[in-house]
N, C-alpha and C positions, 0 to 999 in steps of 0.2 A: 387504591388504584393509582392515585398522584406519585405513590411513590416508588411502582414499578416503571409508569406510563412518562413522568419525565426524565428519569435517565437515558431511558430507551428511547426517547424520541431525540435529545441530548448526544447519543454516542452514534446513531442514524444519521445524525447530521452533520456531525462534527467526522464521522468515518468516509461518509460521500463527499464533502466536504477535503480532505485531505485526497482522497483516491481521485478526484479531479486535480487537484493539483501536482498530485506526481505521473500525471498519464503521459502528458507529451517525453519530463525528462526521463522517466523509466523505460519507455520505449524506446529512445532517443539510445540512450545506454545499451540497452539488451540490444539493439542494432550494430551499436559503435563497436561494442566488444563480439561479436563474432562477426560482423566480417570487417573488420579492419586488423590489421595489426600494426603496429605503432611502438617506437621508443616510450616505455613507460606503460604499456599496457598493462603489466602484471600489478605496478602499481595502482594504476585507477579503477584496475580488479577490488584490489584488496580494498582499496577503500569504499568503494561502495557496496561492500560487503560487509564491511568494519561492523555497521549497527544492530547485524545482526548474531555478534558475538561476542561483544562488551556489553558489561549489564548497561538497561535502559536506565539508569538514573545517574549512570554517567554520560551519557547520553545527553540527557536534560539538565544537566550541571553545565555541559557543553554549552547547549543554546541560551542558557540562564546566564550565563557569561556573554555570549553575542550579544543576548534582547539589553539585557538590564545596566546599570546604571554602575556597576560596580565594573563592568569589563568595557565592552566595544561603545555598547547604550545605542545598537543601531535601533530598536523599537522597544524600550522599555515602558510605553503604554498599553504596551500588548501583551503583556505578562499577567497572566489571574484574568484572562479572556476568553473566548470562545476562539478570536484568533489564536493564542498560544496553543490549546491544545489540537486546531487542527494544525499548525505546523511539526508541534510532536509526534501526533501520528503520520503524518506526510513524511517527517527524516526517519520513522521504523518501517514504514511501509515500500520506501524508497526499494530499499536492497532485493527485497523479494519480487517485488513487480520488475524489476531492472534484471535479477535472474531468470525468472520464470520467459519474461521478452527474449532473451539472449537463447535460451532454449527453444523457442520456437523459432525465431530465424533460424537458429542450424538447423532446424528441418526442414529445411525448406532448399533442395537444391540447387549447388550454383550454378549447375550447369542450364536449368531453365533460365536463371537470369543472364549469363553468357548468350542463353540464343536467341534472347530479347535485346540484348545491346548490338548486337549481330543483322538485327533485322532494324536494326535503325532507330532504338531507341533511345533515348538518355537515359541518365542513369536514374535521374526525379522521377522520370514515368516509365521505367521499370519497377522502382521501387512501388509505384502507387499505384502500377498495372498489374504485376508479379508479384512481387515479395510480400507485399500484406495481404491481399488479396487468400493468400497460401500459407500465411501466418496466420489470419485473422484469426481462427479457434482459440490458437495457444495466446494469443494478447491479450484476448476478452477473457480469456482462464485467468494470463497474472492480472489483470486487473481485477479478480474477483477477488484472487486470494491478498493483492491487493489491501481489498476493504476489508477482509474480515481479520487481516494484521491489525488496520489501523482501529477498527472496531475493538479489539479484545487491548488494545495497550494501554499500560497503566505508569511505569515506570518514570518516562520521560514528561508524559503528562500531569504527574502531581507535583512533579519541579516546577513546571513553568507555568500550569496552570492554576494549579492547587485546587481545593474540592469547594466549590461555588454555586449552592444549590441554584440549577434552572439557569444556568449557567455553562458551568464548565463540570459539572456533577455526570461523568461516562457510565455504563453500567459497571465497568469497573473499578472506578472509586467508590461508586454507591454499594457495591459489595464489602468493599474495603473498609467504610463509614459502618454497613450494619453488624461487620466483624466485630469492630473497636468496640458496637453499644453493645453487644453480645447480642442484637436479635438477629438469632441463627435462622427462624423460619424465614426475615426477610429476604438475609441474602442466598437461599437456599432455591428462592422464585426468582429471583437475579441471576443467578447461576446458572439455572435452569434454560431462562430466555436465553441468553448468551449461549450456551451449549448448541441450542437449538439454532441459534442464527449461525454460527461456527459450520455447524456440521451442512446447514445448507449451503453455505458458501462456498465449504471445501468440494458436497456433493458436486454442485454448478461446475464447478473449473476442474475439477475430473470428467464431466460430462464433456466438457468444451475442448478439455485436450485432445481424449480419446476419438472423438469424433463422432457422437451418441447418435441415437435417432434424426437428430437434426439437418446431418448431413446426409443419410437413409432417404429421407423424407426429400429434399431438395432433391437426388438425383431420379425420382420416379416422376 
């Protein structure tokens, strides 16, 4: 049981863990890029888009260069920690919370926020009266899918983290660990949990875009 029960509670925490840390900037992002435009926008498109198209272990050669002792050594005590791997999944989870944000402000029209500025608002309490308020479904979506990026990555986390039982051991390195010993049935019930947390995650933030029951229910 120890050996399905601490990975999973291991990649739970380390996944919650990162998806609070990219909530403010991801949002921040997915606001900044649809309604602003800006010299350089397409640039700071691409890049924060970048992680999600170069493999993860370039990725985490990246951050293995910042943390460690051989590049910048801005925290290289944090390397083979529970902090490294939640920063790993935080810079892959980044880009998709930062997209999915960017797609629910545009749905959110500007002409409603126009007739809030109009009636005397600022632009802070518009934003905090209107715009989220009318994003909120699609935000709580990226941040779902969010966590189940940062849950399921492996890539950038065996760079910085490495595989550190009851530690830094995610259910995807402990997958990866019961590959290498060849016991297929363990990571077969690792797979499994993971599949199963995955597919709830994506369910939730499909429910949250769409507008499911939830939204039914509050206008009765």
């Amino acid at each position: 049981m120890d050996q399905l029960l601490t990975p999973l509670l291991t990649s739970l925490s380390v996944a919650l863990a990162a998806t609070a840390l990219v909530a403010v900037p991801g949002l921040a992002l997915g606001w900044l890029l649809a309604r602003r435009r800006f010299p350089g926008h397409a640039l700071v498109d691409g890049l924060v888009q970048l992680p999600l198209v170069i493999p993860a272990v370039a990725v985490g050669y990246c951050l293995l260069w910042l943390l460690g002792e051989t590049g910048l050594a801005l925290a290289p005590a944090a390397l083979f920690t529970r902090k490294a791997a939640v920063l790993a999944a935080a810079v892959m989870a980044l880009p998709l919370v930062a997209r999915m944000a960017r797609l629910a402000f545009e749905g959110v029209d500007p002409r409603l926020e126009r007739m809030a500025r109009s009636l005397g608002l600022s632009p802070a309490a518009t934003l905090l009266r209107v715009t989220l308020p009318l994003a909120r479904r699609g935000l709580a979506g990226a941040l779902v899918l969010g966590f189940a990026r940062a849950l399921g990555e492996f890539g950038a986390t065996v760079v910085v983290a490495g595989l550190v039982p009851g530690e830094t051991e995610t259910l995807a390195l402990a997958i990866f660990e019961d590959i290498q010993l060849g016991d297929e049935r363990a990571a077969l019930r690792l797979v499994l949990v993971a599949a199963l947390l995955s597919f709830a995650a994506v369910a939730l933030a499909g429910r949250l875009a769409s507008g499911g029951p939830l939204d039914r229910g509050a206008r009765r």
